[in-house]
Structures are given as structure tokens and as C-alpha cells.
N, C-alpha and C positions, 0 to 999 in steps of 0.2 A: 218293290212292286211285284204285283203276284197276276200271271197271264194264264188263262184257261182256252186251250179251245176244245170243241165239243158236238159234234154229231147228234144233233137231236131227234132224228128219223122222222121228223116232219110233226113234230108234236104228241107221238104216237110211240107207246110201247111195242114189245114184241106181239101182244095181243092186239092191238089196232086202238087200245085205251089211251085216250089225250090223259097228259099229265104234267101240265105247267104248274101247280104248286109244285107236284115232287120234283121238278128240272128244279124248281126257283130253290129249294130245300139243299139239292146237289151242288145247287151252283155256292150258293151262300153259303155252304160248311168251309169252303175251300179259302174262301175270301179275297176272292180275286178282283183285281181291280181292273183289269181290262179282261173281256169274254169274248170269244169269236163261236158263231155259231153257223153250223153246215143244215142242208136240209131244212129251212125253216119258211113253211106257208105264210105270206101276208101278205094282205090281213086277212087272219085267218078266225072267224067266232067261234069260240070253244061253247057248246052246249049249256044255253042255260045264261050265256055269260053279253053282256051289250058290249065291250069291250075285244079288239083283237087278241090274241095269245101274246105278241111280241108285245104291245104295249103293258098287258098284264103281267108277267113278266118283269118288264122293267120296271112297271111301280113296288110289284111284290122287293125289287132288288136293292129299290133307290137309285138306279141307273139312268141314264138316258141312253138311247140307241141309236143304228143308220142301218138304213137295209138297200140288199143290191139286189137288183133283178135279175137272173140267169135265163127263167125263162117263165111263160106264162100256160100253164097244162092245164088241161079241163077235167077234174077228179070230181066227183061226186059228191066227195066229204069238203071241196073245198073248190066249188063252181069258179070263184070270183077271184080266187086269189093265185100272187105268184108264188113264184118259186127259186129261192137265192138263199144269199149268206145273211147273216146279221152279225153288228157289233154291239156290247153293249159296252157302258163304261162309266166310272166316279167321276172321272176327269172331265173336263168340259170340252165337248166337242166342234172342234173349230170349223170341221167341211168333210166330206165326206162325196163318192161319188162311186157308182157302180162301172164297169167294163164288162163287156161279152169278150169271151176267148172264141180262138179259134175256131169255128162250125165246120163240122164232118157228118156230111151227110150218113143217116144210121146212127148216128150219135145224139146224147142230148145237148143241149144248149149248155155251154157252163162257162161261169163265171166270178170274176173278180171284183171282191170290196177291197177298195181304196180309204181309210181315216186318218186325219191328223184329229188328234187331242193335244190338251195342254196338259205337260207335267204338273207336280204339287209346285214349283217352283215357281209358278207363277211368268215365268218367260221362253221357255223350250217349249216347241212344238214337236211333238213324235207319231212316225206314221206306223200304224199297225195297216197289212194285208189279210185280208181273209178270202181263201180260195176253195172249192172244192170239185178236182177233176176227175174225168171218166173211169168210172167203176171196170170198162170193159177191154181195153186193148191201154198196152201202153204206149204204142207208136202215135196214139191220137193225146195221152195224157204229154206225152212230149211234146207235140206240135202246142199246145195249150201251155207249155211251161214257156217255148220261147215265146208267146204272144206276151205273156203273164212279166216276162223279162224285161218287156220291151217300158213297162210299166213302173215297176219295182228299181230299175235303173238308173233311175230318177234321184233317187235317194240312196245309191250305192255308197258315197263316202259319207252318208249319214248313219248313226244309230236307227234301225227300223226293227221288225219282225215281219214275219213270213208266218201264217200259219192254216192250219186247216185239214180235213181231211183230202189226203192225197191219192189215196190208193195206189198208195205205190210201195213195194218194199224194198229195202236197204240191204244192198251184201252185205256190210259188217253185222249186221244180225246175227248170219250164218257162219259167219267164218271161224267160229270158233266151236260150231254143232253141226258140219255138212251134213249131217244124217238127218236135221230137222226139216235140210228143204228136200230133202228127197221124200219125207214122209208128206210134207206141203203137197208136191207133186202129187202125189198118189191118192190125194184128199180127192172127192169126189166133188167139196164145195170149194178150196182152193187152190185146185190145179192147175186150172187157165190162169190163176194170179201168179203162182209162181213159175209158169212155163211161160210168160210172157216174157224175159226180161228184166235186168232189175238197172235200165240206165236213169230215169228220171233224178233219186237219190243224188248221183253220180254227178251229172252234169250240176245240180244246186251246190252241192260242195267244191265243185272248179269256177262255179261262181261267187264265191270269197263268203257262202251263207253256213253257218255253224249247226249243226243239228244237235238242238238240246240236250237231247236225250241219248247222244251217241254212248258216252261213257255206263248207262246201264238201262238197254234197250228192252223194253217189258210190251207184251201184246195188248193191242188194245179192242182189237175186234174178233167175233162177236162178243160182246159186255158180261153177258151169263157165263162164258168158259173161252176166255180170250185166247186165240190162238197166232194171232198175227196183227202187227203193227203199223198202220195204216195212217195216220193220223201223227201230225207233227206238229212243234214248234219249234223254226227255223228263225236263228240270230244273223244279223248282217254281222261282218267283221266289227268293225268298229264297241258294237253291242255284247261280242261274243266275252268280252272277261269279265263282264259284270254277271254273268251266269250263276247262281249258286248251284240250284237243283234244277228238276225237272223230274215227272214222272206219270201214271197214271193216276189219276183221282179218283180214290172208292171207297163209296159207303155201304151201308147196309140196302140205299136203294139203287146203286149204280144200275145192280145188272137187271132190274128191272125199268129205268126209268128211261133207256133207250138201246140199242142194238149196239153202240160203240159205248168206250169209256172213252171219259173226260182227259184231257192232258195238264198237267201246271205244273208251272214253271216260276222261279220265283227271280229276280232282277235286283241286285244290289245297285240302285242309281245313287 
């Protein structure tokens, strides 16, 4: 089983250009069977087009999907619609349900997708989460992990995943190049990321969750000259020794087709 999650900057290139074929083109090189997507308007009309993005999208895929609401913003390019996670998926989707984290005043609304799909197996139900928290302080991306816990908990001695953009970075990153977070630091764009702290990581791994990509940790944002890894897929215990891989996913349109790269990871079930 092959997992992608992916940051699609709200349907929008670095240039503000919609690009749901070229997402559908990224997504499908990889061939992932289950997708979690961050930043995604709906229902959102792509120009030209009678159909939303996420459902176009999922037909380009053969998918079916759920989407959660985070919050509901009045954008210009996108009057009518929200603003949350999606999931897409081969599998057939048994339920699905959105949660609000946390609210901190000065902050945005964010939020957690909850899905059970059914395995090829015909009788396992397995939950994927899809989350994506605050860009700006990580004392508020905390308060939002223990809401997000309270959730995910549920399914602790179960096989699950955990994924999505985090924005949060991981000491073991560093610890074997302290000179990369002191140049982080000094970044003029990712100072505040690195001078915040780095407990969120921390605390997910004392919660018995496995980070994919621990054993060879690659950046994933911004997409055109990645310099930092922001963006995770996180295994329960139970889930963690069927791991093969993980890593970034890049094509010739990654670093055009949104502001982060994609993640995947692949699952011996």
C-alpha cells in the first residue's frame, strides 16, 4: 500500500496558476493508494470548468474522497468555498468526519480529518488522519496536537496513520548537522520556524507514533529548493514494522505544481 500526503497550496502554484490536472499527473506517477491533502478549497470552480477541483481531481484519479472543514474564509478567488483537508482513496470509504482543533485567538481555525476505508481484504477497516497545523507559533501547534490526541486515541492499539503538513520540525534532523539549524536560524524566511522550538515531533514519538521518514529525513519545503521538512507521515506502533520506505515525491512538475513536495511512503500489509 503506497500513502502520499501533500500540500497543495489551495489549488495554486507558486505563481497563483490552478493546476489540478498537473496535481492529478503528480499524484498518479506515484500511485498511491491512499492521498491526504493540506490547503485544499471546496468546492472550489477551477476556470472554465462546471465541476469542483476536488471532485475533478478525484475522477481524473479514479478516487473517491472526504473533505473536512477547518474553516470557512472569504477569498475572492474562492467566495463560496471552505477551507480543510481532503482524503482521497482506491479503497472504499466507510465514514469519515471532520473535527476543529483547538481555536487561539490570532490564529487560524485548523483542523482534523478522521477516515476509515476498507483494506483490499475485504474485512479490515483502517483509519487514516489527515491534519494541518499552524504555520506561526508552535505553542499553539501543540495545544492543537493534544486536541488532535484526544482523537487519534481512539485507535492507539490499532494499525492507523497520522499525516499531513505539520509545520513543525524534528531535532533528529539536526543532530547530526547543528550548523544547518544555526544557518535555519539566520534565514530571514525560516527563523521564527526554527527559533520556535522543536517539542511537537517530540511529544508524537512519546506517543508510541513512528515517523516514516526518521531513518533518512529529506526537506520538503519550499518545493522549487527545499530547505526544510515540514510535512510528515506518522505510523502508529502497531503499523510501524510494516514500513518499507518513505520519502519525498519528485517529478519533473513537483516544484512547480505547489509550494511543498509531496511525501510517500509505502506499507507492506
Amino acid at each position: 500500500m503506497r500513502i502520499l500526503t501533500y500540500n497543495i497550496h489551495g489549488w495554486r502554484d507558486g505563481k497563483g496558476k490552478e493546476g489540478v490536472a498537473r496535481l492529478a499527473r503528480v499524484i498518479q506517477s506515484s500511485q498511491a493508494d491512499i492521498v491526504a491533502l493540506n490547503e485544499v478549497f471546496h468546492p472550489l470552480l477551477p476556470a472554465g470548468e462546471t465541476q469542483p477541483a476536488l471532485d475533478l481531481l478525484a475522477g481524473m484519479l479514479g478516487m473517491t474522497y472526504a473533505f473536512g472543514v477547518a474553516l470557512t474564509p472569504r477569498f475572492a478567488f474562492a467566495p463560496l468555498a471552505s477551507y480543510g483537508n481532503a482524503l482521497l482513496t482506491r479503497y472504499p470509504l466507510l465514514a469519515h468526519a471532520g473535527h476543529h482543533l483547538t481555536p487561539t485567538p490570532g490564529h487560524e481555525q485548523r483542523g482534523l480529518l478522521e477516515a476509515r476505508v476498507l483494506l483490499p481484504d475485504g474485512r479490515t477497516p483502517f483509519s487514516v488522519y489527515t491534519t494541518h497545523l499552524d504555520h506561526l507559533s508552535e505553542a499553539v501547534r501543540v495545544q492543537q496536537l493534544t486536541a488532535l490526541l484526544q482523537w487519534t486515541g481512539r485507535d492507539r492499539a490499532r494499525p492507523h496513520i497520522l499525516l499531513g503538513d505539520l509545520n513543525a520540525l524534528a531535532p533528529d534532523d539536526f543532530q547530526a548537522n547543528p550548523a544547518a539549524l544555526d544557518a535555519l536560524k539566520a534565514s530571514p524566511h525560516f527563523g521564527r520556524l526554527a527559533g520556535q522550538g522543536m517539542e511537537l515531533i517530540p511529544r508524537l514519538l512519546r506517543r508510541g507514533y513512528v515517523d516514516a521518514q526518521a531513518a533518512d529525513p529529506q526537506p520538503t519545503f519550499p518545493a522549487e529548493r527545499p530547505l526544510v521538512r515540514i510535512d510528515y507521515i506518522c505510523l502508529s506502533a502497531p503499523l510501524a514494522p510494516a514500513l518499507r520506505w518513505c520519502r519525498p515525491w519528485i517529478t519533473d512538475e513537483t516544484a512547480a505544481a505547489s509550494d511543498h513536495l509531496p511525501v510517500l511512503a509505502e506499507i507492506d500489509l
